[in-house]
N, C-alpha and C positions, 0 to 999 in steps of 0.2 A: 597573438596566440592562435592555436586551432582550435576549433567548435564547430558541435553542430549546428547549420541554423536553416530555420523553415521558409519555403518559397512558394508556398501553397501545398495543395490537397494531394499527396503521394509524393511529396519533391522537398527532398531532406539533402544537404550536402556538407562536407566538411570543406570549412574556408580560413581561411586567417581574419581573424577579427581585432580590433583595438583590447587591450588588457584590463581587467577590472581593476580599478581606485578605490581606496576608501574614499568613500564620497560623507561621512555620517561617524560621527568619534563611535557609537555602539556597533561600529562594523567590524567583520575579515576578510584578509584574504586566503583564500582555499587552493592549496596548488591539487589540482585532484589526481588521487592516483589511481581508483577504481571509480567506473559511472555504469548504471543500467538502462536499460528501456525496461518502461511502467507500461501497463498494461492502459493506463490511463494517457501516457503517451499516445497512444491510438487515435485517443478521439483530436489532439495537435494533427496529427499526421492527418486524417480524413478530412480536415478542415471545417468538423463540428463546434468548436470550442470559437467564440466570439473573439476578436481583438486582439488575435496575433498579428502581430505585422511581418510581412517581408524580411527576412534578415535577421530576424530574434533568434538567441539563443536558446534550447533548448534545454530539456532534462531536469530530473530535482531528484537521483538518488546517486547519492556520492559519499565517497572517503578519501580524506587527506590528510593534507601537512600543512599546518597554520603557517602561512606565508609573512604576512603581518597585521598587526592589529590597530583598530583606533585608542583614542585616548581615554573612552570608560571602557575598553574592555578589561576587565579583570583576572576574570578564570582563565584567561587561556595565553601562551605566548607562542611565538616563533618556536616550531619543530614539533609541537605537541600534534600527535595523531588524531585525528577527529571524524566522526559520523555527524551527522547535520539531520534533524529534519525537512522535511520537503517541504513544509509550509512555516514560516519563517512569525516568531511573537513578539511583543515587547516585554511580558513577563510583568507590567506596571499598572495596565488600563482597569478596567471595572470585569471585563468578560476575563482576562489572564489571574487576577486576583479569584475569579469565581473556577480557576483549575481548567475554563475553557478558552484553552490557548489556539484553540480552531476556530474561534471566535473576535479572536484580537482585533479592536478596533483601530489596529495599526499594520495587522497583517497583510500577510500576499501569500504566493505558491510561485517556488521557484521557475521559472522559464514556462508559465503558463500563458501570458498573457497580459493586455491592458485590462479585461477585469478582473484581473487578479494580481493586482498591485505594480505591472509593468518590472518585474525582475528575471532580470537576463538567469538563464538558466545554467546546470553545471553539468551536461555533456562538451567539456572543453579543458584546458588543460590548466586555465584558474578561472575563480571563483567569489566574486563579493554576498558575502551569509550578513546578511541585516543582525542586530539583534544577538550578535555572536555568542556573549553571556547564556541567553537563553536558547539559543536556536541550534547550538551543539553541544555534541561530547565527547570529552576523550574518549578512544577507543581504549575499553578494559586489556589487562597487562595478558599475552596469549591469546587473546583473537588477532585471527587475518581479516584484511579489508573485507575477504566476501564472509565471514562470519558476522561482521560487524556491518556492514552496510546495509541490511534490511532489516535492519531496529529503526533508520530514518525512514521508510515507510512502511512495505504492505507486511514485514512481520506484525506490525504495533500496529498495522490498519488494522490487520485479522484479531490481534489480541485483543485488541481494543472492542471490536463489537463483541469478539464473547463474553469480555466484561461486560458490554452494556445489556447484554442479553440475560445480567442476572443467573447464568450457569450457577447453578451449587454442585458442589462435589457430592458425585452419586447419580446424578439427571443424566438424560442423554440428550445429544446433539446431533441435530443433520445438517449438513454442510452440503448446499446448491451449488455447483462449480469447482472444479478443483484445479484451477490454474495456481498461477505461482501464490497467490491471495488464499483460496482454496484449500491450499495445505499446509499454507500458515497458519489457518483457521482451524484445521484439522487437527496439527500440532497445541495449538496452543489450549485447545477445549480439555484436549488429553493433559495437560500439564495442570492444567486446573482443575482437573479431576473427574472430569468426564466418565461415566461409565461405560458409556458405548457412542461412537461415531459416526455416521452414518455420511458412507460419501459417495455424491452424487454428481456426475458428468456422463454428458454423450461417449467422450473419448476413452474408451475402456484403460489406454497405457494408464490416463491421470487415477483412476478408480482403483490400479494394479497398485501404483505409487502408495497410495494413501492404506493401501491394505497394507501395503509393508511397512506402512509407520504403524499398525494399529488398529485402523477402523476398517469399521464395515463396507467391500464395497456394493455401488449400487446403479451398475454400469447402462444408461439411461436409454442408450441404443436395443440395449437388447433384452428391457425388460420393464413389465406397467410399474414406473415407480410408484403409483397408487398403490396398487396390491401389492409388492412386497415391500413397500413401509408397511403397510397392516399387518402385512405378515411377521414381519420381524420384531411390530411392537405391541403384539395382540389386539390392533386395532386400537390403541390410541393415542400412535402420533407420537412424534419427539415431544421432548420437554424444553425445548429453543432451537430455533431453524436460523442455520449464519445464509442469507442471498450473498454471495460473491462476485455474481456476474452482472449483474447492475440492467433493467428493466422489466418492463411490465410481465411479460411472460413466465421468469421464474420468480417476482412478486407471487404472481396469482400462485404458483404452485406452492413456495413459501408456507402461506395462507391454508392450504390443503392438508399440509401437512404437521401443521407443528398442535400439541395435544388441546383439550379447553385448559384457560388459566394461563397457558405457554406465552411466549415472546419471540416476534418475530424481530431479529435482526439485520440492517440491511446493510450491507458497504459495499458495494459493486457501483461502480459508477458508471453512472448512465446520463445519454445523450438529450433522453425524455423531458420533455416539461411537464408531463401526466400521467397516471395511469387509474384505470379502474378501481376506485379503492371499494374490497369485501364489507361494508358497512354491519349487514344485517351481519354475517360470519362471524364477525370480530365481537358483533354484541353478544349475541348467543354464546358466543364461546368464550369470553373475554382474556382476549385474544390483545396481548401489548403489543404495540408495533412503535421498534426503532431505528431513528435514518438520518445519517448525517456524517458529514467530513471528518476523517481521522483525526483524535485529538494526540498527534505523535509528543508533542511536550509533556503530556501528561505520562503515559506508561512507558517513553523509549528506555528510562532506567531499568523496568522491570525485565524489556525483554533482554535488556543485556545480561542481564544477569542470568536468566532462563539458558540464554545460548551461551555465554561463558560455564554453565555450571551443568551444561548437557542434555538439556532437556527439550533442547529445540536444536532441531539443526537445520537451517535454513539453505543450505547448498543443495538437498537433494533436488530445488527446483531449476538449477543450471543447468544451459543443454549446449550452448554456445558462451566462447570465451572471445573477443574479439579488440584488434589493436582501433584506434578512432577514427585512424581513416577508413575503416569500413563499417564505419554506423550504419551509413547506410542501406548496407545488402542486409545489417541488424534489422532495422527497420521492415525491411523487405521479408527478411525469413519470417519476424513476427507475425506482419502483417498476414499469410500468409498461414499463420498453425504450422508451419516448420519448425517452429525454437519455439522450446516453453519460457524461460528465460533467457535475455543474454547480457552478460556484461561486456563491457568497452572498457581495457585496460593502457592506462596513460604510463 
């Protein structure tokens, strides 16, 4: 089959690879008919991320067609449509029983890596999904692949922190970054009942974007987002701040902005082993701060449903549509802030 696979730091190619097996009766196979580049891709591609080897396949957001299945899979057979999570559960362990399925002491992330479980990834044209029972889902009756394929990650990433961010309907929300993450995040706070959103990027288009879903923008290039967050909130601060873009620098700002009593929320993933944590800030102000890998088992049902039922439309963040043998000019526009999103269509 053809895949993408990594040869180091900026050198991604499509090659013919050996076909995935069930190797494992709780497995499938994925013939994939749409894959994207993650933002999180990036850090593969720069050669941040530890223990990729030569030749790995890449990618973990994908839609298909259940090719075939092992001998406990249940839920699913041959031709059923399916979204996948990017990080693959057993659904059985002590952390999946406890609803954190990002936890799983059997887990991985699709095409990240040896430390992350050494699972070949699904920019390619099939697919072995561990865990299949748990680790996918049909696609609801009336979405298309790109409706439905960002419930298996950075929709249900975004959703998911402003779940954990504790939003109640009525509070406001700032949202740090508004790439494809950004305004899922943007979306999702609104659908949850956000009163006012507040979004915040260098890049004025993304700022534009998210003003036409709704929120407020707060275009960072051209204005002290210090002073017109006060201004807009009479001085004091959202009521939960979503970090999208992942390290120390919109941390610390994060921290700056979100109200006393608030929650900071963090999903941007980042390269850092560190950063300055606001100690005295947080006590004074008490100030909750939340950080940690998308629990996509946990809420992929909800956002299906959100975006079957119109409340989210996750396409408006596609800029590039592209066939697989050119991942990697994908890779390239991305890298690059020429594409906001792009798909690879199999």
């Amino acid at each position: 089959m053809k895949a993408v696979t990594f040869h180091g730091p900026g050198h991604v190619r499509v090659e013919t690879v050996e076909d995935p097996r069930i190797q494992e009766p709780a497995d499938a196979i994925v013939r994939v008919t749409t894959g994207a580049i993650c933002g999180s891709d990036l850090h593969l591609y720069h050669g941040t991320i530890p223990g990729l080897l030569p030749g790995s396949v890449i990618g973990h957001e994908y839609v298909g067609v259940v090719e075939e299945v092992g001998a406990q899979v249940t839920a699913f057979r041959p031709g059923d449509r399916v979204v996948g999570a990017f990080h693959v559960a057993c659904g059985k362990c002590g952390s999946c029983r406890r609803s954190l399925y990002n936890q799983c002491q059997h887990g991985g992330v699709l095409g990240y890596g040896v430390a992350f479980g050494n699972l070949q990834g699904t920019q390619a044209e099939y697919a072995r999904i561990p865990y299949a029972d748990y680790t996918l889902r049909k696609v609801p009756e009336g979405l298309s692949d790109e409706q439905a394929l960002f419930s298996g990650d950075i929709l249900t990433t975004a959703y998911g922190a402003v779940i954990n961010s504790g939003l109640r309907p009525g509070e406001s929300a700032a949202v740090i970054g508004c790439g494809p993450v950004g305004i899922m995040a943007v979306q999702s706070a609104l659908s949850l009942g956000a009163s006012r959103v507040y979004a915040i990027d260098l890049v004025k288009e993304r700022t534009d974007l998210a003003s036409q879903l709704g929120a407020v923008p707060v275009p960072s290039a051209e204005v002290n987002v210090m002073s017109k967050m006060n201004e807009l909130t009479g001085g004091e601060g959202a009521d939960v701040v979503i970090e999208a873009v992942g390290g120390s620098k919109t941390l610390q700002l994060a921290f700056q902005l979100v109200r006393g009593g608030g929650c900071v929320s963090a999903v941007g993933v980042t390269a850092e082993d560190t950063f300055s944590y606001p100690l005295m800030n947080s006590l004074t102000k008490d100030i909750t701060f939340r950080i940690g890998l998308a629990n996509i088992h946990r809420d992929i049902d909800a956002t299906l449903s959100l975006v079957r039922g119109g409340r989210i439309d996750p396409t408006v963040v596609v800029s590039h549509r592209l066939p697989l043998d050119q991942a990697p000019e994908g890779y390239r526009l991305f890298d690059q802030r020429q594409a906001n999103k792009v798909l690879l269509k199999l």
